[in-house]
C-alpha positions in Angstrom: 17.8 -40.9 -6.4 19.1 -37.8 -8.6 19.4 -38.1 -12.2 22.4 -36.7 -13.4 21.4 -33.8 -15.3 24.6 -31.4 -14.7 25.6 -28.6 -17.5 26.6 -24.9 -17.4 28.1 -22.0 -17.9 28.3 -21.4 -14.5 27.1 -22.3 -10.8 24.2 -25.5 -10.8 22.7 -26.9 -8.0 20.2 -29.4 -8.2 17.5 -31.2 -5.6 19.6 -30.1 -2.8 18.3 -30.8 0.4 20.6 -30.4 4.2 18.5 -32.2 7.2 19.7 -31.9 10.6 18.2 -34.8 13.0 14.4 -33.8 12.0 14.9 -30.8 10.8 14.6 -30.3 7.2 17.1 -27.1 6.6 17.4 -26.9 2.8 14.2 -28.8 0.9 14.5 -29.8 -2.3 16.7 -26.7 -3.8 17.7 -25.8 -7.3 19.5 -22.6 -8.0 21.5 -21.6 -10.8 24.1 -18.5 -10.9 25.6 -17.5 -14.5 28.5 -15.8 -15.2 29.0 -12.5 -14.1 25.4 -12.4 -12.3 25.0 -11.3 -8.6 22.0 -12.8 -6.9 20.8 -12.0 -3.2 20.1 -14.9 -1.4 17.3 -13.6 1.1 14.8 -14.8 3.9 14.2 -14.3 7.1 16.5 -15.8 10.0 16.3 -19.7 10.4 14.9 -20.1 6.3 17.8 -22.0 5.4 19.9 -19.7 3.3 23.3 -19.6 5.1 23.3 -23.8 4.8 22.8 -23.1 1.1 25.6 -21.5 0.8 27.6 -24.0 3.0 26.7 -26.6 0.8 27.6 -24.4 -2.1 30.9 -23.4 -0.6 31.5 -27.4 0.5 31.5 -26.3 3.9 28.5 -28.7 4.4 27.7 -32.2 2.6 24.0 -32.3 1.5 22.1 -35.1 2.4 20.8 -35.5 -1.8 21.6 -33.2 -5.0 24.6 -31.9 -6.7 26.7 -28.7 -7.3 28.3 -28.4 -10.5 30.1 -25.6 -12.3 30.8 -25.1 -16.0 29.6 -28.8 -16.4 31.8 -30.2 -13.8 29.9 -32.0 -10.7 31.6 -30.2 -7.6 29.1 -32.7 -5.0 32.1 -34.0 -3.0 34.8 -31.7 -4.2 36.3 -30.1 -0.8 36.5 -26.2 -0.3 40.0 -25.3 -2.0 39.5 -27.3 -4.7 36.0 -25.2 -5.9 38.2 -22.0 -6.4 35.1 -20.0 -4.9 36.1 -16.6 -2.6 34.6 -16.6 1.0 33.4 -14.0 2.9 31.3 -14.0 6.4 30.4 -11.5 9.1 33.1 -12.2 11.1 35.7 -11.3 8.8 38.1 -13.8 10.8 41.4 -12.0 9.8 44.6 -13.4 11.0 45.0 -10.9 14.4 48.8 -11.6 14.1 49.3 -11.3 11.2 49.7 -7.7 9.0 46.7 -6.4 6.0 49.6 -7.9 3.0 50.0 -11.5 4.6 46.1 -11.5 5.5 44.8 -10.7 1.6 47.8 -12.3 0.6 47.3 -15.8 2.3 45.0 -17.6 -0.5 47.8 -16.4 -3.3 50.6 -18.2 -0.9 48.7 -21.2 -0.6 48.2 -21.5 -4.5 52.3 -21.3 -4.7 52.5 -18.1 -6.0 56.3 -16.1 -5.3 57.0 -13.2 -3.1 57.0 -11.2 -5.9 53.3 -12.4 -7.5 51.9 -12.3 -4.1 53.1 -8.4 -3.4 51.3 -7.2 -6.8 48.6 -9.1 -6.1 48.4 -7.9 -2.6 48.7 -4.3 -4.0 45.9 -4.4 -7.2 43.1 -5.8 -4.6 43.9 -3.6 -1.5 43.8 -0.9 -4.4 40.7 -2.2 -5.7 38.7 -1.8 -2.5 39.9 1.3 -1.5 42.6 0.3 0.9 45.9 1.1 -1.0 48.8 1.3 0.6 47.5 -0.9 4.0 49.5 -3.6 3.2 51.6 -3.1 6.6 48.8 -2.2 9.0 48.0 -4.5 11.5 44.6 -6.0 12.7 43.9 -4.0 15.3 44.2 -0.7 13.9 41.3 -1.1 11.6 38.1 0.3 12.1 34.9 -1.8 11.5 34.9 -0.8 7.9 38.0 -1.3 6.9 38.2 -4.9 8.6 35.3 -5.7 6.2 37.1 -4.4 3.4 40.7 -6.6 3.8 38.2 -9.5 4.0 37.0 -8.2 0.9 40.3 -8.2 -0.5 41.6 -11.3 0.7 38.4 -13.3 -0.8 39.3 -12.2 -4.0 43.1 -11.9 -3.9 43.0 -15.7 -5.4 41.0 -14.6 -8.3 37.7 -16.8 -7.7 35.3 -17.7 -10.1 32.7 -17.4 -7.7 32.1 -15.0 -4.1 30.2 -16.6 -1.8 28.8 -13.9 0.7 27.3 -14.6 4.3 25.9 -11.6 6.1 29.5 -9.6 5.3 27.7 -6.5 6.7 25.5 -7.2 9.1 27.4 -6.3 12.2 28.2 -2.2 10.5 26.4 0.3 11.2 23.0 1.6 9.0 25.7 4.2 7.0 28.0 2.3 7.0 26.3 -0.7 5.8 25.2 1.1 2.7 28.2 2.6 1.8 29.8 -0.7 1.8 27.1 -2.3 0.0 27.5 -0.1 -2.8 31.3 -0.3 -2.8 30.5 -3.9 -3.3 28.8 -3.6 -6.3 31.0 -1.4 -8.2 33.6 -4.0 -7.1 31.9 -7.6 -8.5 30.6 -5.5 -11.3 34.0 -3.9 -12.2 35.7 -7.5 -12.3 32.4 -9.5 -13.7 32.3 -11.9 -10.8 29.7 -14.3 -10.2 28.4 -13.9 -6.7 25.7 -15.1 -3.7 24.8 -12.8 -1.4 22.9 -13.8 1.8 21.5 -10.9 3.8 18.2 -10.8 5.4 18.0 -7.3 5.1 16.2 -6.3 2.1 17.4 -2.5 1.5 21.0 -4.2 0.6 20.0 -6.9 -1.3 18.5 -4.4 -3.4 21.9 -2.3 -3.2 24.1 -5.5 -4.1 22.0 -7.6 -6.4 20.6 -8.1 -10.1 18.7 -11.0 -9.1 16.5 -12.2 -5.8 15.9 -15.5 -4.6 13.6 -15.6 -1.4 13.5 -18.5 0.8 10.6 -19.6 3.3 11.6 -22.7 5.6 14.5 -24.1 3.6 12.9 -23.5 -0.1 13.4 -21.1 -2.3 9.8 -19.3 -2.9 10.8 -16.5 -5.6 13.3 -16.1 -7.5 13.8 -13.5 -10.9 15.3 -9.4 -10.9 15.2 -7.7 -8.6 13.0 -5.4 -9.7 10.3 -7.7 -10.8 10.6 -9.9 -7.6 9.3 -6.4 -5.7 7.2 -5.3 -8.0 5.2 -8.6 -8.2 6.2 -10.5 -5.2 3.5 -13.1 -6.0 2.9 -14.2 -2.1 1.7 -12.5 1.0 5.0 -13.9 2.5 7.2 -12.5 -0.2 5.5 -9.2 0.0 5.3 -8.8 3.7 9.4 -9.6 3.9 10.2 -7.6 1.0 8.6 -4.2 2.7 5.4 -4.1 1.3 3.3 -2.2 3.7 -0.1 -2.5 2.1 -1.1 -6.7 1.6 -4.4 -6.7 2.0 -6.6 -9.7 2.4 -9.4 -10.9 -0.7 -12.7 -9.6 1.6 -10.7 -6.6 2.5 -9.8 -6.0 -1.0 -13.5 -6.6 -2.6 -14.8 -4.0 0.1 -12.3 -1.7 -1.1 -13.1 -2.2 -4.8 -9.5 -3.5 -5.9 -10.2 -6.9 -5.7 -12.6 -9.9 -6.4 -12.6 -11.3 -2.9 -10.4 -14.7 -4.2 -7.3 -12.8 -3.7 -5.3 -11.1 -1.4 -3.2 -7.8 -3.0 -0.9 -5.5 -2.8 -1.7 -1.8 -3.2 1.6 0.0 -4.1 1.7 3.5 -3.1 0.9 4.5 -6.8 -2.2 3.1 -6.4 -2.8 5.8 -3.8 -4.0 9.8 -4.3 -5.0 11.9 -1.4 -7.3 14.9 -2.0 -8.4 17.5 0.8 -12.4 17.3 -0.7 -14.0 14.7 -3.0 -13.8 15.9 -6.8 -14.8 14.2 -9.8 -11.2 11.9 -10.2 -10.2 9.5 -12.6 -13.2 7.2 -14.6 -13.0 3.8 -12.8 -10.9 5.4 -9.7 -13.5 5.1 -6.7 -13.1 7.8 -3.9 -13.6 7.4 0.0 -13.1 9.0 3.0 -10.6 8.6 5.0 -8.7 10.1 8.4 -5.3 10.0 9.5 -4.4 8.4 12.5 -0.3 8.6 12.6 2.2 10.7 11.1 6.2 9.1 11.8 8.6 11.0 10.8 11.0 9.2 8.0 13.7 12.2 7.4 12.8 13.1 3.7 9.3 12.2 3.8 6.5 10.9 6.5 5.3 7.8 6.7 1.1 8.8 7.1 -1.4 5.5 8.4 -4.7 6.5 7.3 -8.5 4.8 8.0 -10.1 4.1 5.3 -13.9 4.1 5.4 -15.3 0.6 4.6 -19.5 0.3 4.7 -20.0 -2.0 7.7 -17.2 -3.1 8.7 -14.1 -1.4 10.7 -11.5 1.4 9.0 -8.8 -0.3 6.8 -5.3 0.9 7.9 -2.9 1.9 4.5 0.6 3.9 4.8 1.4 5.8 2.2 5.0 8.2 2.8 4.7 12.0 2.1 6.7 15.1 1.8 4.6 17.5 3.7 2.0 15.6 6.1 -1.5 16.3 7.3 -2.1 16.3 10.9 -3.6 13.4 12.8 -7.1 13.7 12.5 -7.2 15.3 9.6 -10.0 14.0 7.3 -9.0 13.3 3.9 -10.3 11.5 0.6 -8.5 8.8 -0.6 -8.7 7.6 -4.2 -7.5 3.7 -5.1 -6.3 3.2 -8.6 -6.7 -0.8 -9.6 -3.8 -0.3 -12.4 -1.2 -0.4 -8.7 -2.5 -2.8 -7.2 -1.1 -6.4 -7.8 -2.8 -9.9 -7.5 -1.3 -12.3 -5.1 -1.6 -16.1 -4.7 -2.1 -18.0 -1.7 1.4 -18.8 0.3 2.1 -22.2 0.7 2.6 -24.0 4.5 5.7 -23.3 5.8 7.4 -26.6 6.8 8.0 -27.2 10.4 11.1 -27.7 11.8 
């Protein structure tokens, strides 16, 4: 049994957990959002994030825990009465219906006039870039656009919360990060609280102040954004994230950045490349190493080099450059321990 232990400002979920038959969806989660913060809810496909936000949104009952807001317990309280905005993937707009009465369909169901609804219609479509759409219809839009009206009609009813579920994963790689920043400016220009569930890490980063990483329906690391990457504290969090360089603890005392009881991460600061060994930085050991790919990244290279390890086979690190050696080129690498970060050991993932 949950004790009651409900307060605010703000979104609070406690203990929730969401089983279906044996599976074990959402174990045992607590998250809290506060005013005005925008957190990316992220994790690879099948960890239990978009049945968070279910829950969250009342779309789903949870099995145990509670969902409060400013105080008030929200547990059983059904969709329309949680005054959250909504926003999925499919953008589900009314096809027969134009832009105006698709954003304006949440202000006519809270019993606002013809009027109310028209400026209201008018200040979001203007707010996301769309003004003067009001009479298009559905099928005239272009990908991007249909994202935006969903935009717009989400927070056409003024919600005190935007729940997001994969709004842009079905755009294009442009036009996925223009929208993501578009999205930004907008929460951030209104101060709206917001979840935002993407498994792709490049616009969580875009969206979000905060992230909160799940693994097998629990949340596994959670802070800002910036700390989360820059000391993801498990190999799981740092191999989704985009870390390209976890190495293992034996791996990591051969290489001299480690004491063989951890596995870490060596950011690419941690890594120099000189064409002949020189006398380098005091505590900053040097050893050869030779490139064995080169793939091309636009601005820079992405370069794989072998690092020489005394019995035992070449350890592989990338590291991205402007101008890249050829492979085969033989180089010396130097490993500075300030960049490289400590991890701990992941826990099991839970079957199911």
């Amino acid at each position: 049994m949950v004790t009651a232990r409900v307060y605010g400002p703000g979104l609070v979920a406690e203990r929730l957990t969401v089983r279906f038959g044996t599976t074990v969806a959402v174990d045992d989660v607590s998250l809290s959002v506060g005013p005005g913060e925008i957190v990316a809810l992220v994790g690879p496909s099948g960890c239990g994030k978009s049945t968070l936000l279910r829950v969250l949104a009342g779309l789903e009952i949870a099995d145990a825990g509670r969902v409060a807001w400013d105080g008030a317990d929200l547990t059983r309280r059904a969709v329309h009465e949680r005054s959250f905005g909504l926003m999925f993937q499919d953008h589900a707009l009314f096809p027969h219906r134009c832009v105006g009465d698709n954003v304006g369909f949440g202000v006519r169901m809270q019993g606002a006039d013809r009027a109310g609804r028209e400026r209201r219609v008018a200040e979001v479509l203007e707010l996301v870039g769309l003004g003067g759409f009001e009479a298009r219809t559905v099928e005239t839009l272009s990908g991007g656009e249909a994202q935006r009206v969903a935009l717009a009609r989400s927070l056409a009813p003024a919600p005190r919360l935007l729940l997001l579920d994969e709004p842009l994963g079905s755009l294009d790689r442009t036009l996925r990060d223009r929208l993501a920043r578009d999205l930004r400016a907008v929460l951030t220009g209104l101060g709206l609280a917001a979840i935002h569930v993407t498994h792709d890490q490049e616009e969580a980063y875009a969206v979000a102040d905060r992230l909160v990483v799940m693994r097998s329906g629990r949340i596994v690391r959670d802070g800002p954004a910036a700390q989360v990457w820059a000391d993801p504290q498990t190999e799981f969090t740092a191999a989704f994230l985009g870390h390209e360089n976890v190495l293992g603890p034996a791996v990591a005392a051969a290489l001299g950045i480690g004491d063989g009881t951890h596995s870490v991460v060596v950011r690419e600061a941690a890594i120099s490349l000189e064409a002949s060994p020189g006398p380098g930085a005091p505590g900053v050991a040097g050893r050869r190493a030779v490139v064995t790919a080169v793939q091309f990244r636009g601005a820079t290279s992405q370069i794989t080099l072998g690092v020489a390890v005394v019995g035992a086979p070449d350890v592989l690190l990338r590291v991205h450059v402007g101008s890249p050696p050829a492979v085969g080129n033989r180089l010396w690498v130097r490993l500075d321990p300030k960049h490289v970060v400590a991890l701990r050991p992941d826990l099991p993932a839970v079957p199911g």
